[in-house]
N, C-alpha and C positions, 0 to 999 in steps of 0.2 A: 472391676466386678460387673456381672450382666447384670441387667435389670429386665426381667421378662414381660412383655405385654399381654395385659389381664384383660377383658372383656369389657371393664371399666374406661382402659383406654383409647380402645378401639371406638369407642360410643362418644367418648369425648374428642375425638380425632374427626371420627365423622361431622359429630356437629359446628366442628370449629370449620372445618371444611365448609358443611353447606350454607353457612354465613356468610365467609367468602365469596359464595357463588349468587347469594341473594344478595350482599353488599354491592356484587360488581355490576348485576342487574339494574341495581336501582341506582347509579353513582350518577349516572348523567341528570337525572329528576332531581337530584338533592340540594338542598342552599350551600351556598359558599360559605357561611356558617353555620358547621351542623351540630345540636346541642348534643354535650357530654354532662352538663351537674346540672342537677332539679334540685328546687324549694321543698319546704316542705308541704308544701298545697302541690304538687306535680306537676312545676311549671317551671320550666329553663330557665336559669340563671348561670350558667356556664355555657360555652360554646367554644369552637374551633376552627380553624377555616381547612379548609380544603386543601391539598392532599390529604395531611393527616388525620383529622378529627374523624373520617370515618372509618377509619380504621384504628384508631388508638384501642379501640376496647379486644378488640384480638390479637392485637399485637398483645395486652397483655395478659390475655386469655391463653394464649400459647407459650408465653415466658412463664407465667405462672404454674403452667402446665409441666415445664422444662423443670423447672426447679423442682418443685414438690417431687416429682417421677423418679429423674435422674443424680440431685444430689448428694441422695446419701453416699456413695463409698468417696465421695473426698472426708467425710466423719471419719475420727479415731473408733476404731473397733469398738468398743461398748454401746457410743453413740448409733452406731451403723447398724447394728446388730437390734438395738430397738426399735429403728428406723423401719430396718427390713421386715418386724413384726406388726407395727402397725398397717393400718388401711390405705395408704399413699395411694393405692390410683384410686379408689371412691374417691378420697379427698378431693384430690385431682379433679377428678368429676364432677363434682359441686361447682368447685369453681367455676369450670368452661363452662356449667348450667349454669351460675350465676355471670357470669360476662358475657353469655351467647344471648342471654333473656335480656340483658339490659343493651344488646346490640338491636334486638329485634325492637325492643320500647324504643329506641333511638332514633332507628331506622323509621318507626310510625311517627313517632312526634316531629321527625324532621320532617314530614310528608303533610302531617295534619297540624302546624304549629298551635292551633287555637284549643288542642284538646288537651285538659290534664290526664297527666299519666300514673297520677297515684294510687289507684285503683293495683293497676298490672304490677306495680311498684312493690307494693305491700304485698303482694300475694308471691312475686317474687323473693322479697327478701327475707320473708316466711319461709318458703320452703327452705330456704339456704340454710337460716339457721337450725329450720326442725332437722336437718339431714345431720347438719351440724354436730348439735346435740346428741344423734343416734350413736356420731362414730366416735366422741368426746371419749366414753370408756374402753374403748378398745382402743386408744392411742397410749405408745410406751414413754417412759420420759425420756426427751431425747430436746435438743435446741433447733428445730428445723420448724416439726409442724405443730399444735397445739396451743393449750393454757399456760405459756412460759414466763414464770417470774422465775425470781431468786429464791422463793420460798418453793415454787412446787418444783421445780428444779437440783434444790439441795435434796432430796429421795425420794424413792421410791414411794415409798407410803402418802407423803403429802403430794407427788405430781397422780397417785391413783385416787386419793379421795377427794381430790379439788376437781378432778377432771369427771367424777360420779356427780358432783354438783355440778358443773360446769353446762352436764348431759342433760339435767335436769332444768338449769336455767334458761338454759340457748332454746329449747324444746320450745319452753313457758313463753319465750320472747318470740319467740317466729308464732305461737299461735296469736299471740294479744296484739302481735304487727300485724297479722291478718286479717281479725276478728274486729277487729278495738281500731286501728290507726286506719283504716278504709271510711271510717265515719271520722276518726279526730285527728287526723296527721299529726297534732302540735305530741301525741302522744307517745310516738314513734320516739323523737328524742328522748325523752324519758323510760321510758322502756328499754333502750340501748344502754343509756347510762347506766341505769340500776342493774340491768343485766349483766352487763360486762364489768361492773365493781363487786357483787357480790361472790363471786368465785375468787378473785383477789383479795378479799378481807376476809375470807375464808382460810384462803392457804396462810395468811399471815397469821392468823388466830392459830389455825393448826402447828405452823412450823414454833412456837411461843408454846404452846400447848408439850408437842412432841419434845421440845428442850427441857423442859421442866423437867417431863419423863425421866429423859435420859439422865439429867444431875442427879435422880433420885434415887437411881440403880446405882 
């Protein structure tokens, strides 16, 4: 099956691209260990040596890119078919914007080690999820991209009203990560958690809910 190139991917191609190009710019300047995971105060506590670590985050910027774009038609037809209906190269897009922005933080803090990066951090992974959230209800239910349990999973109805919350939650948590965790990082955790469980005890409440339903027909 073809997979056509949308406007979306072309702007995530490019910018995976021009990473590359400032990567290789700046390779000769960089430490031999260059940081890949930050604290939550915006200060490295992971790192990598050299070849790799400055390139691990495009490397999976462009896998991830691979995947989301081109997997559907190994999916069985139902699967494929809602695949094709949702938004996969926005998706897509997100992500290289979230991998290409925390190449560029990478690429400064390897340069500037003494500065926190929590700031560009939070604003960062704000927007990710606000985008997130936009595309939450126009995703189909399908096992590839999305809010995938076993409850929003088993239909149609429960993968569209967990994913209406979902759109709502992820929105709520990219602005409070932006607004709120640039002053209290420790916040950020919390925020993620609650975020990312209340659409999950949502769809479970619903899928408990909708069986009821149906015994009573």
């Amino acid at each position: 099956m073809r997979t056509n190139l949308k406007w979306a991917d072309l702007v995530s191609l490019l910018m995976m691209a021009a990473m590359v190009g400032v990567t290789g710019m700046l390779y000769s300047r960089l430490p031999d260990q260059y940081p890949i995971h930050w604290g939550l105060d915006g200060h490295v506590n992971g790192t990598m040596s050299k070849p790799f670590g400055p390139w691990i985050s495009l490397i999976i910027a462009f896998v991830s890119w691979i995947i989301v774009r081109f997997s559907a038609p190994i999916f069985p037809g139902a699967w494929r078919e809602r695949l094709k209906a949702s938004p996969l190269a926005i998706m897509a897009f997100t992500l290289t914007l979230l991998f290409c922005s925390a190449q560029m933080i990478a690429l400064y803090q390897a340069l500037h080690p003494d500065v926190s990066t929590n700031t560009p951090f939070c604003i960062v992974t704000g927007i990710f999820f606000i985008l997130h959230g936009q595309l939450c209800p126009r995703i189909r239910r399908n096992p590839l991209v999305g809010y995938r349990t076993a409850f929003t999973l088993s239909s149609d109805e429960n993968w569209a009203r967990t994913h209406r919350v979902a759109g709502m939650t992820f929105t709520l948590m990219g602005l409070l990560i932006i607004f709120i965790g640039m002053a209290w990082p420790w916040v950020n955790f919390i925020v993620l958690l609650v975020g990312i469980f209340i659409p999950y005890l949502y769809s479970f409440l619903l899928a408990h809910k909708l069986s009821k339903t149906n015994q009573s027909l």
